[in-house]
C-alpha positions, 0 to 999 in steps of 0.5 A: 945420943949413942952412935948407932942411934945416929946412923939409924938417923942418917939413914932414914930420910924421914927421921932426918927431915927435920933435924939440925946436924952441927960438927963443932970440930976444927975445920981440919979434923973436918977435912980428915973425917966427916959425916955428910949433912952435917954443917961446920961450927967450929967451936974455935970460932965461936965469938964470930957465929954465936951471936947469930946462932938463932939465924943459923940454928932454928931453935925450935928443929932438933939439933944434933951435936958432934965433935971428936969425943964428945966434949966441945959438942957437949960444951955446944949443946950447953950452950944452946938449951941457954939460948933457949933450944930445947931439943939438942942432943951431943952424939956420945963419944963423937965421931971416934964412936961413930967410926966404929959404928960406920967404917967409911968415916976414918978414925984418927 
């Protein structure tokens, strides 16, 4: 998913009704830029909340995927079309990218 087809999703309540937001980044790369909706998995962490991502996740919601540049949160949406979610997708290029699309969320 492009970066401006996730601000034409947070920005319209009723495509974001639905939707699962995951930010698979360190909790302090969290704490520095951010994307409100989102929740935090940190991929580091992923021996603790894997074996319950089906109670975490709803596998049959979309889920929408984000890290800095777009690799752990390719690695996370992966991971979740094994466990059997079927409609995920990974914001190209991350957050980084998002930041160029919405000037609020700080680069770094």
């Amino acid at each position: 998913m492009p970066a401006e087809e996730l601000a034409e999703l947070l920005t319209n309540p009723a495509m974001r009704e639905d939707v699962q937001l995951v930010d698979v980044r360190e909790e302090w790369e969290w704490q520095t830029a951010r994307i409100a909706g989102f929740q935090l998995l940190p991929l580091s962490n992923f021996s603790t909340w894997a074996p319950n991502v089906r109670s975490v996740l709803d596998p049959e919601k979309e889920v929408v995927v984000l890290c800095h540049h777009g690799v752990r949160s390719m690695q996370m949406a992966q991971f979740l079309v094994q466990e059997g979610f079927t409609n995920v997708k990974n914001v190209t290029g991350g957050i980084d990218s998002y930041s160029r699309v919405d000037p609020s969320v700080p680069f770094y």
